[in-house]
Structures are given as structure tokens and as C-alpha cells.
C-alpha positions in Angstrom: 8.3 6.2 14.6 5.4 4.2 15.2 5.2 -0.1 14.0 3.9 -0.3 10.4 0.1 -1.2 10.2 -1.6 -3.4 7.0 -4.7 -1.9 5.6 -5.8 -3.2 2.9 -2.9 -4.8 1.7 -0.9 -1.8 2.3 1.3 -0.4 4.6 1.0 3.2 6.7 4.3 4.5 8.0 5.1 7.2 9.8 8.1 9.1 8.4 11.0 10.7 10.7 9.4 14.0 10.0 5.8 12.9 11.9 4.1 12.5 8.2 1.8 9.6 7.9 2.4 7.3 3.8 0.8 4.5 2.9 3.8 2.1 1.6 3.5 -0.7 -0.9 5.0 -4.5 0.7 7.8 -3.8 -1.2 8.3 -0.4 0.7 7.3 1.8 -2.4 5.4 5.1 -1.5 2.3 5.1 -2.7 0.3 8.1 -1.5 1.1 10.6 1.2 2.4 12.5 2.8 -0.7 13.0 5.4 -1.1 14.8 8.7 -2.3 11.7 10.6 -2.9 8.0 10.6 -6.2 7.8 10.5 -6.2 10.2 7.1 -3.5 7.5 5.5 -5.9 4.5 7.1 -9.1 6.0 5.2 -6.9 6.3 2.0 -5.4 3.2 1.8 -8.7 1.1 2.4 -10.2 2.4 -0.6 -6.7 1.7 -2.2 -6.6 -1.3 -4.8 -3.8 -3.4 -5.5 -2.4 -4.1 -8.8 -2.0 -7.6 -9.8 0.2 -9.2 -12.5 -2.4 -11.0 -15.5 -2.4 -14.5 -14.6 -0.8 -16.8 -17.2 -2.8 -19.2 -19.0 -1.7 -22.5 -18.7 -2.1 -25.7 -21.3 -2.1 -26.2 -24.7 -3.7 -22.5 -25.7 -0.8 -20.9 -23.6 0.1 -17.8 -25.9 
């Protein structure tokens, strides 16, 4: 198994098996499994992360 590497905010693992995922931060899988790296690289750059809504703050916080 190979270091993890950040694309795009994401994670691409290589799993015991030789299989390439592309992990959330938390370590949740996302997408995969894929042949090679360079196939979870390409996937994971056009990837977006999901954001919590940002709170409103003052007086028109509902």
C-alpha cells in the first residue's frame, strides 16, 4: 500500500487488494474501486465537496 495522496480535497487510497478509492478526510469511500491511480486522480479532481450551509449570524439569525 502506497501513502495517501490529496486531490482535490480528497483522498486516493490504494486498498490491500491493489484497487485504487478516492476517500473522503474522514476516511469515507467515495467512489471506486479503480484499476489505477491515475483513473481515481482524474475522478476525484472533477469531484466536488459538500459543504455544510453557513449560519447566519445577527439579529435575522433564523
Amino acid at each position: 500500500m502506497s501513502v495517501a495522496k490529496s486531490v482535490n480535497g480528497f483522498l486516493i487510497n490504494q486498498a490491500k487488494d491493489g484497487q485504487w478509492w478516492v476517500d473522503s478526510a474522514s476516511g469515507e469511500n467515495i467512489a471506486g474501486p479503480f484499476p489505477t491511480e491515475a483513473l481515481a486522480i482524474e475522478v476525484a479532481s472533477v469531484l466536488e465537496l459538500e459543504h455544510p450551509t453557513v449560519k447566519r449570524r445577527g439579529k435575522d439569525n433564523t
